[in-house]
C-alpha positions in Angstrom: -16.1 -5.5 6.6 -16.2 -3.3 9.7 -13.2 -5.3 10.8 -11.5 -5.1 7.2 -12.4 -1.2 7.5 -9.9 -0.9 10.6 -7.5 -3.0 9.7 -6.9 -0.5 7.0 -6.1 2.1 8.7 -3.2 0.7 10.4 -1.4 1.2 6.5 -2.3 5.2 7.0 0.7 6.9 5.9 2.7 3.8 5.1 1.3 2.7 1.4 1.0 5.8 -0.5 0.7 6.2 -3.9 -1.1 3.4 -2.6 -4.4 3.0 -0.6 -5.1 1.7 2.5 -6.5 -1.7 2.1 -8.0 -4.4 4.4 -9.3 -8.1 4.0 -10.5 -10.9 6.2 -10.5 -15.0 5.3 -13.8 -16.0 7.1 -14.8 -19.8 6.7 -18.1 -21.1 8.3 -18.7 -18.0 10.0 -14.9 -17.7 11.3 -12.3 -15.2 10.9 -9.1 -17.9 9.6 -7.1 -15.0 8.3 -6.7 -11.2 8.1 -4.5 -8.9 6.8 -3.8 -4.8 5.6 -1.3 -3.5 3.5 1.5 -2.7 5.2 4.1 -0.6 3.8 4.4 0.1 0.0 6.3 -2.7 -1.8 4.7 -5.4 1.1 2.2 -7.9 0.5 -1.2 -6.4 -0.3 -4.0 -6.7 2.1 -5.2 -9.6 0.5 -2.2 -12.3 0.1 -1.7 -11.6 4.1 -5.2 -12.2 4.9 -4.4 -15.4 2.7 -1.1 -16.0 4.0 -1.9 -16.7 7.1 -5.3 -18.6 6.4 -3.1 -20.9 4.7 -5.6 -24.1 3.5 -8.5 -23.1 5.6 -9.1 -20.0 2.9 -10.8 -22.8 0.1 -14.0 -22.9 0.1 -14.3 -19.8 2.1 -15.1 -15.7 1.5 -12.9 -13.4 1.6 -13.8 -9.5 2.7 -12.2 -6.9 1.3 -12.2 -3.2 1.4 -11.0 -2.1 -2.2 -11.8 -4.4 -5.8 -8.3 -6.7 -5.9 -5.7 -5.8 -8.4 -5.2 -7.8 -11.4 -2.0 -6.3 -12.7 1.8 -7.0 -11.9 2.8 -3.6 -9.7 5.3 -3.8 -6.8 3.9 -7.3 -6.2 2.0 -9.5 -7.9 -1.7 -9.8 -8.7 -4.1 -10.4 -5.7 -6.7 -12.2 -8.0 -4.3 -14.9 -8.7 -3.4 -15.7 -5.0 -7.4 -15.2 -4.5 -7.7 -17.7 -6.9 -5.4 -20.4 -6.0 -6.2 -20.2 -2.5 -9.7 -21.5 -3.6 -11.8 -18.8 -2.5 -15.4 -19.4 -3.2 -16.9 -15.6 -2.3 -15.4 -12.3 -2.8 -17.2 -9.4 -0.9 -16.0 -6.3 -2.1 -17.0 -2.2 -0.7 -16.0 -0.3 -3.6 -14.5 -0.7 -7.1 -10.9 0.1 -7.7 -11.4 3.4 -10.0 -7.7 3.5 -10.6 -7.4 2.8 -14.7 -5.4 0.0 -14.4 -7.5 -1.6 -12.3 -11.6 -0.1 -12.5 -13.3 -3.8 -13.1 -10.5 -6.0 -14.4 -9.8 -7.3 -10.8 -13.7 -8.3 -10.4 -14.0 -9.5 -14.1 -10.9 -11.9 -13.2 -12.4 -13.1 -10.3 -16.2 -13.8 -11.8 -14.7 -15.4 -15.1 -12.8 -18.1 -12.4 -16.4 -19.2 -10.7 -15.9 -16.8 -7.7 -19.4 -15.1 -6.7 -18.1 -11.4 -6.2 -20.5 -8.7 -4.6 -19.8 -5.5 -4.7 -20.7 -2.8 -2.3 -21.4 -3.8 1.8 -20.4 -0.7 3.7 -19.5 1.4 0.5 -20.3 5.0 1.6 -18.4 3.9 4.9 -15.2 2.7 2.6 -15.5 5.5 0.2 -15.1 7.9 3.1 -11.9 6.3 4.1 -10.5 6.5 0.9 -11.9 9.9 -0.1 -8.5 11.5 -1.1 -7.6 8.3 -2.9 -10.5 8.0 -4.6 -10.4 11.9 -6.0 -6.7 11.6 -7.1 -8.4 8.7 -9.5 -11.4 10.3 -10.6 -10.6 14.2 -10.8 -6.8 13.8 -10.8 -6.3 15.6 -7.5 -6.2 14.7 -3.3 -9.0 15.9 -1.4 -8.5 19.3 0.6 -9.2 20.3 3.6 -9.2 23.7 5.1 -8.3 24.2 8.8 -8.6 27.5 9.9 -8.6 28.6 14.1 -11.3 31.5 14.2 -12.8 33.7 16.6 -17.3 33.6 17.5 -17.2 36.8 15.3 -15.2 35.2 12.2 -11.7 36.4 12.4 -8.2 34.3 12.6 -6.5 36.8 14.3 -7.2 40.7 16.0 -5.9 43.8 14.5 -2.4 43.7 14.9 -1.9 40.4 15.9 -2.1 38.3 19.1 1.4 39.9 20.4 0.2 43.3 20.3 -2.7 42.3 22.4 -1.2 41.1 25.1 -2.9 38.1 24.1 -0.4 35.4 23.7 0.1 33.6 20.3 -2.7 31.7 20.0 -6.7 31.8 19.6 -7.9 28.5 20.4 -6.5 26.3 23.3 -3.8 23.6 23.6 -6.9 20.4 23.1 -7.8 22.0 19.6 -3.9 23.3 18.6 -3.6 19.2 19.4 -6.0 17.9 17.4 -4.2 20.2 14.1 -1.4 18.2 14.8 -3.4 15.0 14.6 -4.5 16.2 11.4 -1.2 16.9 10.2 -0.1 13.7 10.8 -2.8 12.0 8.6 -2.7 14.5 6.1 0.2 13.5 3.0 0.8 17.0 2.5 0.1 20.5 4.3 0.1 23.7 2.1 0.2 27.2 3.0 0.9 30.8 1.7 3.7 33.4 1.5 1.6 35.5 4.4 1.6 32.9 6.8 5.2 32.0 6.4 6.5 35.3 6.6 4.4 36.3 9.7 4.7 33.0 11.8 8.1 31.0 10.2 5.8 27.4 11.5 7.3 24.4 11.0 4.7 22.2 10.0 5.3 19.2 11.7 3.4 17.0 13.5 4.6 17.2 17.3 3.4 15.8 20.4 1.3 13.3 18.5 2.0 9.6 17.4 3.2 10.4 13.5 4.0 7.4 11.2 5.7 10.1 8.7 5.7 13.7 8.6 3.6 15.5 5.7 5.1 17.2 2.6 5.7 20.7 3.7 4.4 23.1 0.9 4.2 26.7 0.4 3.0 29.3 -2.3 5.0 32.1 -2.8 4.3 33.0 -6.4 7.1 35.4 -7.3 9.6 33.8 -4.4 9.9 36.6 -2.3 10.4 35.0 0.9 13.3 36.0 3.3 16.0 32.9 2.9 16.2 33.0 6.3 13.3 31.5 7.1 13.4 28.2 9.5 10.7 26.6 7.2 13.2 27.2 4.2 14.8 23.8 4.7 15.7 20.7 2.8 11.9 18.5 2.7 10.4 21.9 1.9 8.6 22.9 -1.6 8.3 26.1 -2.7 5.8 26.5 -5.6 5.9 29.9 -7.6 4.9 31.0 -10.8 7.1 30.2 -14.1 8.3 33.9 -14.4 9.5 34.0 -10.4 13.0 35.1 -10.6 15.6 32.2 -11.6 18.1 33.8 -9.1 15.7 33.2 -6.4 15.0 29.8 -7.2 19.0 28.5 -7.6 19.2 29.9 -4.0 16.4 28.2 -2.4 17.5 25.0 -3.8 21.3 25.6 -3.1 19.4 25.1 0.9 17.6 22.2 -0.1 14.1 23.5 -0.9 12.3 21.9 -4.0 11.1 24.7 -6.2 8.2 24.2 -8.5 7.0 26.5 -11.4 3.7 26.4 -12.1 1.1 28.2 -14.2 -0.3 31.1 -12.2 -4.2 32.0 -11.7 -5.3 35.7 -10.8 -4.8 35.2 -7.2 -1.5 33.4 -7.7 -0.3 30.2 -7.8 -3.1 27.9 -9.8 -4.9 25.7 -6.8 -5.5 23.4 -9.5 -2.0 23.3 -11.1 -0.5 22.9 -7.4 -3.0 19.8 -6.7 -2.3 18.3 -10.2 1.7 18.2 -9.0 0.9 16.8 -5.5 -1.1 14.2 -7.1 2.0 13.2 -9.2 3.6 13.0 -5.7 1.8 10.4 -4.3 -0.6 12.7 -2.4 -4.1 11.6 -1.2 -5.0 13.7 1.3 -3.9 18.1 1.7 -4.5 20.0 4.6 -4.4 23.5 4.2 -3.1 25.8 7.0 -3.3 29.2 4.9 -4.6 32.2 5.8 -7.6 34.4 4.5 -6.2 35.0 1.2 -5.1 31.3 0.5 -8.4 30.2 2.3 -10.4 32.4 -0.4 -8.4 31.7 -3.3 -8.8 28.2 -3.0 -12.7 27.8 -2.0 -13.2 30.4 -5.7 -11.2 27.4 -7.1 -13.8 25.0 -6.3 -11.1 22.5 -4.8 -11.8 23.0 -0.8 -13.4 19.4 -0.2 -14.4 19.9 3.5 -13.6 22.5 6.0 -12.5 22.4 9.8 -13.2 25.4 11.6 -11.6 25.4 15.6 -14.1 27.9 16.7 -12.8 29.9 20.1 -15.2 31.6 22.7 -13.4 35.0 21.9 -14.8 38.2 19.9 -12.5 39.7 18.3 -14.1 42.3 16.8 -14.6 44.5 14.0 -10.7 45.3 13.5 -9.9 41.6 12.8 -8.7 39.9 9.8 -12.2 38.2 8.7 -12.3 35.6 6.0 -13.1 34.9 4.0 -12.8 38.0 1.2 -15.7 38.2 -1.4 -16.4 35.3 -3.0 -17.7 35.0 -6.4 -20.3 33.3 -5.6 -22.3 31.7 -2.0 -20.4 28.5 -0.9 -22.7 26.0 0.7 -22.0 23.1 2.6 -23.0 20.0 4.7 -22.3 20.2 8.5 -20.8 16.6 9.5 -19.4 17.1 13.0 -19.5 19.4 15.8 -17.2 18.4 18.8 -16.1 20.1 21.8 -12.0 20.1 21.9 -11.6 21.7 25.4 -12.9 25.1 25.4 -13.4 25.1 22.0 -15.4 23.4 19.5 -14.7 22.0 16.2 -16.5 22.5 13.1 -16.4 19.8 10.1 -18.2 21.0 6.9 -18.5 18.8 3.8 -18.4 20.6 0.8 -21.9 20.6 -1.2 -21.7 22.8 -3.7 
């Protein structure tokens, strides 16, 4: 399963609205056959492991990482090649919750005389396919915050790096590195008006190996942000609130720029409503780049899922931009990882209620 596990993650950002799947043929305590799914529309994980275990799959068990669909998508079911290939044993790490799969591909498989177990290396799998697993339980991907911050707790001095003297970055080239690895993996990268208007980023993923570049998103709830703006390019959405001015919007999408009205929360546009649409999308996995008032907005939503904090050896002091701003209530979580990245060290946090 370990093996199945990173074969799957050679689909990462190939499959979606699909998930990254892997399977193994072993016979008498041999791998005959392995396979992960590809690219959307290409044989599942599962008809390549068969595939190219050819006759030396009956009789033997087959390792896989999600539950095997039983329904006619883009291809055809993966029970019924499991099936006809005369597979004796089915190991499974975690049930399909997708509805219209959740059981019927294991109920398939038992009703044929294949012994199924369910569950070797589940919280390993589940981890894998967090974001896909949240879009079909909660109807949403999983978040994750990144913010660059200072010892004391501020994303940027009083003024701003340029005023400073101090170049335009906090952390060093390792960590700013390691956000573009991020953005790679991620299926979409969100941030707010503030941001844009102060830095213009591109949100790409550069001087890393990227299979596809992420959905570039931002929030800009009454679309007040100067057209000229580099990020204002075709492959760009712009959500906003349904009474942003019509005007606005016929221009940004006269450049290319998807515009999306959605329903509006105190703070502006709904976290919720915004993940809901992403979801539609295809979208396992957000990162979000946003500053303090996106950060805060979105943690009072209850929809940040884990946090990444690239923590610099730098005060900044009391003149900084902190985040992030009052909270209704404490927000706890579950440190999972602290790495040095050069001078720096990163922070993972798992959300925990």
């Amino acid at each position: 399963m370990a093996r199945a596990l990173r074969l799957a993650e050679r689909g990462r950002g190939r499959v979606n609205p699909n998930p990254v799947v892997g399977a193994l043929v072993v016979r008498a305590g041999r791998v005959v056959g392995e396979g992960w799914h590809k690219a959307l529309g290409e044989p599942h994980a599962e008809a390549m492991a068969l595939d190219r275990a050819g006759a030396r799959a009956r009789g033997a068990t087959l390792y896989v990482t999600l539950e095997p669909c039983a329904h006619q998508g883009r291809t055809p079911p993966c029970v019924d090649a499991v099936i006809r290939a005369g597979i004796r044993r089915c190991v499974v790490a975690v049930r399909d919750p997708h509805r219209i799969v959740d059981g019927r591909g294991l109920r398939r498989l038992r009703a044929a005389g294949i012994r199924v177990e369910v569950g070797l290396m589940e919280g390993e799998v589940r981890r894998q396919l967090a974001g896909y697993l949240l879009t079909h339980t909660h109807g949403r991907p999983r978040v994750t915050l990144k913010l660059a911050v200072s010892l004391d707790g501020r994303i940027a001095p009083a003024g701003g790096f340029a005023r400073r003297g101090d170049g335009r970055w906090l952390t060093g080239p390792p960590a700013r590195r390691a956000a573009h690895r991020l953005r790679a993996l991620a299926d979409a990268v969100v941030i707010g008006a503030g941001t844009a208007r102060a830095d213009d980023p591109r949100l790409t993923a550069r001087g890393v190996s990227a299979r596809r570049q992420p959905l570039r998103v931002v929030c800009d709830t009454r679309l007040t942000l100067p057209p000229r703006l580099r990020l204002l390019r075709p492959g760009t959405v712009v959500a906003c609130a349904r009474p942003a001015p019509a005007r606005r919007a016929r221009a940004l999408e006269a450049r290319g720029v998807r515009v999306w009205r959605l329903p509006a929360s105190t703070a502006g546009v709904s976290p919720r409503a915004l993940l809901r649409r992403l979801a539609r999308e295809g979208c396992h996995d957000v990162l979000l780049e946003g500053g303090a008032a996106l950060a805060t907005s979105w943690l009072e939503a209850g929809v940040v899922d884990r946090i990444l904090l690239f923590v610099a050896p730098t005060v900044v002091g009391a003149g900084g931009l902190a985040w992030p701003g009052r909270l209704p209530r404490a927000w706890r979580g579950e440190m999972t990882g602290v790495v040095p990245v050069g001078k720096d060290v990163g922070v993972m946090v798992e959300v925990g209620g």
